[in-house]
Biotite code that builds the C-alpha atoms (Angstrom):
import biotite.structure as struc

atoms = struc.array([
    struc.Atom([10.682, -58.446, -25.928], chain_id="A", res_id=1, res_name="UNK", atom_name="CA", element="C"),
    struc.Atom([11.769, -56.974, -29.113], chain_id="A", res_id=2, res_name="UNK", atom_name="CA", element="C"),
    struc.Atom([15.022, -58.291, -28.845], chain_id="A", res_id=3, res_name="UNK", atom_name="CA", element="C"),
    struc.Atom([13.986, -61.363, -28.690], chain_id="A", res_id=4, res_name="UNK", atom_name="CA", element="C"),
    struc.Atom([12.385, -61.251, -31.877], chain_id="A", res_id=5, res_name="UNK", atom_name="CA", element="C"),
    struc.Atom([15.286, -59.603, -33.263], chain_id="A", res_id=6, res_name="UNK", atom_name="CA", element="C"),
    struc.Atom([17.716, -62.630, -31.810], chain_id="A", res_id=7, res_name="UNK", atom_name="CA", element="C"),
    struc.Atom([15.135, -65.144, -32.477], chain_id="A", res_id=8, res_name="UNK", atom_name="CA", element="C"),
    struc.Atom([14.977, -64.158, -36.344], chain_id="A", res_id=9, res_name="UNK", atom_name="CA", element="C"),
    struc.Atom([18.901, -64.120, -36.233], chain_id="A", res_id=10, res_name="UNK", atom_name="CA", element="C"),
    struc.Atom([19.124, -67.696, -35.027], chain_id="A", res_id=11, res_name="UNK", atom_name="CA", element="C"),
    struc.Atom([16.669, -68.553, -37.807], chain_id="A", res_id=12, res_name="UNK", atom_name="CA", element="C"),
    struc.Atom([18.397, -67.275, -40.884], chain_id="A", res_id=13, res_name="UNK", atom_name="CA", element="C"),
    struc.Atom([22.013, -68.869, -38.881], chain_id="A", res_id=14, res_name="UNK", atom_name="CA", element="C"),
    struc.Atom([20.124, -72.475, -38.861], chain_id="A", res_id=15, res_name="UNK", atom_name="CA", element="C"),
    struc.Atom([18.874, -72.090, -41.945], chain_id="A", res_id=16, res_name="UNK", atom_name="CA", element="C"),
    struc.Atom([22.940, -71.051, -43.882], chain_id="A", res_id=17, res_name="UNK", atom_name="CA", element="C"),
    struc.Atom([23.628, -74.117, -41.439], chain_id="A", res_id=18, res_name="UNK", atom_name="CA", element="C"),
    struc.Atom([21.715, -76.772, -42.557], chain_id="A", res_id=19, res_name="UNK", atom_name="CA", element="C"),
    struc.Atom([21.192, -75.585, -46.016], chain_id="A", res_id=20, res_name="UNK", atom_name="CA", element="C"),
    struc.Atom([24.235, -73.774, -47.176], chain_id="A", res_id=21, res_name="UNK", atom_name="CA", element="C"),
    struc.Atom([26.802, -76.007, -44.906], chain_id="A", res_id=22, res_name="UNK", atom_name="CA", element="C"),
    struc.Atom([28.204, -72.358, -43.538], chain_id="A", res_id=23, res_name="UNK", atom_name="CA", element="C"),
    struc.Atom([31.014, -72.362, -41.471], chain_id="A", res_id=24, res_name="UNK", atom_name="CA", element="C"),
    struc.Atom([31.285, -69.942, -38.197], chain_id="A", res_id=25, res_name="UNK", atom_name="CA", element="C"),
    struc.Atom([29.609, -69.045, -35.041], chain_id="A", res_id=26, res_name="UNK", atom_name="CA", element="C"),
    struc.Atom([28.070, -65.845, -35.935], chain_id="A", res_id=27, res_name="UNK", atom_name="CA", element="C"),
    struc.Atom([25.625, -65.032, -38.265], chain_id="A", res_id=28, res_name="UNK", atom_name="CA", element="C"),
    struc.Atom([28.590, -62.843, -40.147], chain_id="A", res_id=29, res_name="UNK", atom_name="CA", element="C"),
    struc.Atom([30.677, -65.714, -40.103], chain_id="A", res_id=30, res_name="UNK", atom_name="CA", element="C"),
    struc.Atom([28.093, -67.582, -41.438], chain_id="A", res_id=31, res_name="UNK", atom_name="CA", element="C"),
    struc.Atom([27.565, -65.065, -44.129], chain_id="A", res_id=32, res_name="UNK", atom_name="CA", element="C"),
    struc.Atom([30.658, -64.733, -45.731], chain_id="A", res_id=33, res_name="UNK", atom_name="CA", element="C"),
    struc.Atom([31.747, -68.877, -45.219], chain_id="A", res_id=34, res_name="UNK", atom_name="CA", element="C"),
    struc.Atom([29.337, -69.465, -48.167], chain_id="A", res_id=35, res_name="UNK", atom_name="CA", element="C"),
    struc.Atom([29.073, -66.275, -50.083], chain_id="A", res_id=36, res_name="UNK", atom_name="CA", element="C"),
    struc.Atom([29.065, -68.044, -53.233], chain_id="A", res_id=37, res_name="UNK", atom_name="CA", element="C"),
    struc.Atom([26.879, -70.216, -53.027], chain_id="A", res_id=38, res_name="UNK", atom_name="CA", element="C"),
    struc.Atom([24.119, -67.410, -52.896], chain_id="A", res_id=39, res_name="UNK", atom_name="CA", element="C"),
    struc.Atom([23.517, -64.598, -55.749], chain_id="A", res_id=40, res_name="UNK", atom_name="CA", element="C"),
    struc.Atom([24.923, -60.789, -54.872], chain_id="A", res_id=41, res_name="UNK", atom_name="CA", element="C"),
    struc.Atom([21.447, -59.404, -53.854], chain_id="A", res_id=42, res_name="UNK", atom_name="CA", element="C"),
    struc.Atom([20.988, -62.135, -51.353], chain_id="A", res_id=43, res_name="UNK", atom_name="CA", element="C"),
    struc.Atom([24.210, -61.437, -50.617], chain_id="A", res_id=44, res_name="UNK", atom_name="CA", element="C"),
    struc.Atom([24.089, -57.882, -49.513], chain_id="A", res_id=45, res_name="UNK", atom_name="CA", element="C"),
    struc.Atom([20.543, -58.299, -47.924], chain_id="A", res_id=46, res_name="UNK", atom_name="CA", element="C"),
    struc.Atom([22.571, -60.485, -45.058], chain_id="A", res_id=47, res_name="UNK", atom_name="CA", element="C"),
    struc.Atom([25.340, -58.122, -44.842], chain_id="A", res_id=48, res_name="UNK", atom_name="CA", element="C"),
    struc.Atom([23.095, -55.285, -44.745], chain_id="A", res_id=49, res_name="UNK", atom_name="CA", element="C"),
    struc.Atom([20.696, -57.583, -41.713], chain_id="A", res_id=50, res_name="UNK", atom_name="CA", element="C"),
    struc.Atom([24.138, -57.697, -39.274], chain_id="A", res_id=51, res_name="UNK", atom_name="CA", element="C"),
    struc.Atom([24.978, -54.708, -39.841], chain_id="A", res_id=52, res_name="UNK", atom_name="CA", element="C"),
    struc.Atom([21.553, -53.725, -38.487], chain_id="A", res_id=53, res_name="UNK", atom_name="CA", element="C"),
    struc.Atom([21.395, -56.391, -35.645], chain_id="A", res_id=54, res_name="UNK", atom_name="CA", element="C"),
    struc.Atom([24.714, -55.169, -34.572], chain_id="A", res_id=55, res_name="UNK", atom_name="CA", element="C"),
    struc.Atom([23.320, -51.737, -33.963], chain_id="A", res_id=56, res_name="UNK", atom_name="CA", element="C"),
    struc.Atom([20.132, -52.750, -32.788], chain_id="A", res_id=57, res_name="UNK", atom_name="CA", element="C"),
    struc.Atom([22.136, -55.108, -30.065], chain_id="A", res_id=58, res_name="UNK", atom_name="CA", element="C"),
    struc.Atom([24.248, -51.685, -28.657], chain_id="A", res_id=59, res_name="UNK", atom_name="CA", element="C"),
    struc.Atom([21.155, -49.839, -28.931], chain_id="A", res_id=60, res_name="UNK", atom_name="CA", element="C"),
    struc.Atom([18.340, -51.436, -26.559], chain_id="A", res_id=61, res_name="UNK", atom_name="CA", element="C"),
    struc.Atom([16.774, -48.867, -24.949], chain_id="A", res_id=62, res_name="UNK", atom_name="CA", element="C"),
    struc.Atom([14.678, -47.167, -28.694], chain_id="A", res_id=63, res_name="UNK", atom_name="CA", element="C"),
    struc.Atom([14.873, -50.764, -30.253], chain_id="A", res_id=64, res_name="UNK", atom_name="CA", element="C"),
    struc.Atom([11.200, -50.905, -30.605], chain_id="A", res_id=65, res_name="UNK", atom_name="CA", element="C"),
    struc.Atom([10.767, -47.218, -31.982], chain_id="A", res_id=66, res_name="UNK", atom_name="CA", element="C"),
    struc.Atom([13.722, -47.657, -34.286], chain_id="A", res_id=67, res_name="UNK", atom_name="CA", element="C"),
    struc.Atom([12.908, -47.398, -38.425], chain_id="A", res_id=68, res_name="UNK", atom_name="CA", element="C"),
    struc.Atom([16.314, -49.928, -38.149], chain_id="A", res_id=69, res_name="UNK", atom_name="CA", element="C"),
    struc.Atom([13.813, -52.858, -36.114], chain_id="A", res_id=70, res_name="UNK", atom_name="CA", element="C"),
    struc.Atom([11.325, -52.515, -39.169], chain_id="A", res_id=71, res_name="UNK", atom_name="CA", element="C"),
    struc.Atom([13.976, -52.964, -41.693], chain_id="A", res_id=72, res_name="UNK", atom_name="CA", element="C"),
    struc.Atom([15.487, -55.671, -40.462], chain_id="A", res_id=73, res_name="UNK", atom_name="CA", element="C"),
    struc.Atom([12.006, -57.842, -39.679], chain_id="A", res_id=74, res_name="UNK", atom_name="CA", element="C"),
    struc.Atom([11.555, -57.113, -43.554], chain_id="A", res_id=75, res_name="UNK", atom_name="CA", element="C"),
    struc.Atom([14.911, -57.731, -44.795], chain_id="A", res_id=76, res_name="UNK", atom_name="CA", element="C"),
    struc.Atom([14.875, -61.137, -42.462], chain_id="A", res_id=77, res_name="UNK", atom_name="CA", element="C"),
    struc.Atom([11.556, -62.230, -44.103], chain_id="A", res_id=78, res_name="UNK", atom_name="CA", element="C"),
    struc.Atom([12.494, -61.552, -47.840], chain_id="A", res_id=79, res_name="UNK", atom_name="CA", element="C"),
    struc.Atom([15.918, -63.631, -47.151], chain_id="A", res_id=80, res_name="UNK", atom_name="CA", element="C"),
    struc.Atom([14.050, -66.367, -45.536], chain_id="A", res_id=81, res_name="UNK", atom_name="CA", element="C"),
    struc.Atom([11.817, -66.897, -48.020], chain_id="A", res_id=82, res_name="UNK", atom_name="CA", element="C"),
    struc.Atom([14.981, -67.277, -50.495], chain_id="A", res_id=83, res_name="UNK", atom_name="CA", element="C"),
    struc.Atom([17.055, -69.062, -48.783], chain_id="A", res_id=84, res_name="UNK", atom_name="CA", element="C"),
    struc.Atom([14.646, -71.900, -48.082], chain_id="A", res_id=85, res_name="UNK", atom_name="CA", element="C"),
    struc.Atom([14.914, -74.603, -50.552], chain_id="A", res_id=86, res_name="UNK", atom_name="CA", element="C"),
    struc.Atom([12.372, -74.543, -53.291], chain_id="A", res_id=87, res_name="UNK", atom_name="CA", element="C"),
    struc.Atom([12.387, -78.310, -54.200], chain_id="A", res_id=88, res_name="UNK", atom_name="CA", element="C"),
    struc.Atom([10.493, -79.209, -51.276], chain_id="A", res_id=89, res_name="UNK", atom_name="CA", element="C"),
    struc.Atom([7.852, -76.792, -52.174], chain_id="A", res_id=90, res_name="UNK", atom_name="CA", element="C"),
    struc.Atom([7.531, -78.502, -55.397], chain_id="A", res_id=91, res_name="UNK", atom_name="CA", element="C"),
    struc.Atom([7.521, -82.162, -54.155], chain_id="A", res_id=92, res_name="UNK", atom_name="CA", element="C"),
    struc.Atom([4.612, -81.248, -51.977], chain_id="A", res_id=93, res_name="UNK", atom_name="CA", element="C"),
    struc.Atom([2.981, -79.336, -54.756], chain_id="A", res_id=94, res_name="UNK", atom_name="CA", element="C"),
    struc.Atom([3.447, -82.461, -57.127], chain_id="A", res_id=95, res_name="UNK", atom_name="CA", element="C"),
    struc.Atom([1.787, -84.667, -54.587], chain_id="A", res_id=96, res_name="UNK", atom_name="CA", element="C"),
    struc.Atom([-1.332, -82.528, -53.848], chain_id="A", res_id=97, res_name="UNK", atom_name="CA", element="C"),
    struc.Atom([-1.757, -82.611, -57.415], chain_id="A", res_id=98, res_name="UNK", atom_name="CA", element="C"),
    struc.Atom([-1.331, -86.359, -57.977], chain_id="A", res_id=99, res_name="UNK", atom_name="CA", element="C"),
    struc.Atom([-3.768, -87.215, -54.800], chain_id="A", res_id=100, res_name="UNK", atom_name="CA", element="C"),
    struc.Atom([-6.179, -84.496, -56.364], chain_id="A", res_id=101, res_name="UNK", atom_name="CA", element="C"),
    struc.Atom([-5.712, -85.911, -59.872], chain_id="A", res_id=102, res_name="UNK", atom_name="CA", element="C"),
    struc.Atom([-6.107, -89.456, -59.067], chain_id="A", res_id=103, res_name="UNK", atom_name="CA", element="C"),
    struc.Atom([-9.245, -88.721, -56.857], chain_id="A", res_id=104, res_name="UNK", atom_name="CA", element="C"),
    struc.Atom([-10.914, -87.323, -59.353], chain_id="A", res_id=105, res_name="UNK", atom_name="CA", element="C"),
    struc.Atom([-10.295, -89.952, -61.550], chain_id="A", res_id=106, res_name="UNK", atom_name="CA", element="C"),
    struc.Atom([-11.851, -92.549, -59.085], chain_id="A", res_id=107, res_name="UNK", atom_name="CA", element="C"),
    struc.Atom([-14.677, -90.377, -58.386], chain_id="A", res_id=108, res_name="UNK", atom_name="CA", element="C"),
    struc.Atom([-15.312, -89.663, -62.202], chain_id="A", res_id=109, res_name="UNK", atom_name="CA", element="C"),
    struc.Atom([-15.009, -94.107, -62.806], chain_id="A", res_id=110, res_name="UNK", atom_name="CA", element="C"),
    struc.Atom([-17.583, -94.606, -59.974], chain_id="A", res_id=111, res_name="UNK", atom_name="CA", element="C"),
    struc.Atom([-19.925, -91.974, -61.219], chain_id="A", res_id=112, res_name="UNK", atom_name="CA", element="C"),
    struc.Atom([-20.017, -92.954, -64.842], chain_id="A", res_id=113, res_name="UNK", atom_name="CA", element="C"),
    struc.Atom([-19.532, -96.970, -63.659], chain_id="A", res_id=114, res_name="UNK", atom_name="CA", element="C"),
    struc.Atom([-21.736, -96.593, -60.520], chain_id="A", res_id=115, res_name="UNK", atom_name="CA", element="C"),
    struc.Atom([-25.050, -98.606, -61.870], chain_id="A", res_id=116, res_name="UNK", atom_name="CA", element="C"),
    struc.Atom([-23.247, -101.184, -63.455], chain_id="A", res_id=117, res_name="UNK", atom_name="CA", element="C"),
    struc.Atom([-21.669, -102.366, -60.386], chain_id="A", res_id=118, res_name="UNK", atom_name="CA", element="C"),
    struc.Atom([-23.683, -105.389, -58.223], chain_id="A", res_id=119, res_name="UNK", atom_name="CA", element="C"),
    struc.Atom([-21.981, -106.155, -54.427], chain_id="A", res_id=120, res_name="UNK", atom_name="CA", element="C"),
])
């Protein structure tokens, strides 16, 4: 089962250089170093450091649940997730909550202060 998370997470961060980075390859290493520019050197070396540790954790099988190595590489997958997922959609959606909240507020502050005046 832990293998699947460990391929599962893999697939992820490939899709993700895919679709957002336009990377180039059939492996996640491939991947990797097709668009190693277009991320900065930390990011970098966090997804060089994650196949180097999926490569081991694929010979290895049998301890792939007791290894310190599984650990690492759920953490390392989640911190280059969350960076390599495009921040301008975050801040559409956050500029919409805060237009629907502002502009219901607004409503409910014209009815409340207008709410006798108006006959039906």
């Amino acid at each position: 089962m832990d293998i699947e998370q460990v391929i599962d997470r893999s697939r992820r961060l490939e899709d993700l250089l895919r679709q957002y980075y336009h990377a180039k390859g059939t492996d996640l290493t491939q991947l990797v170093h097709s668009c190693d520019n277009r991320f900065p050197d930390d990011i970098f070396n966090k997804l060089n450091q994650i196949t180097t540790i999926r490569q081991q954790l694929m010979e290895d099988e049998i301890s792939i649940s007791d290894s310190n190595n599984y650990q690492l590489f759920m953490d390392l997958c989640s911190e280059c997730e969350v960076e390599l997922m495009p921040r301008s959609s975050r801040l559409v959606w956050g500029v919409a909550v805060v237009l629907l909240g502002g502009i219901t507020l607004a409503a409910l502050g014209f009815y409340f202060y207008n709410w006798q005046h108006i006959t039906l």
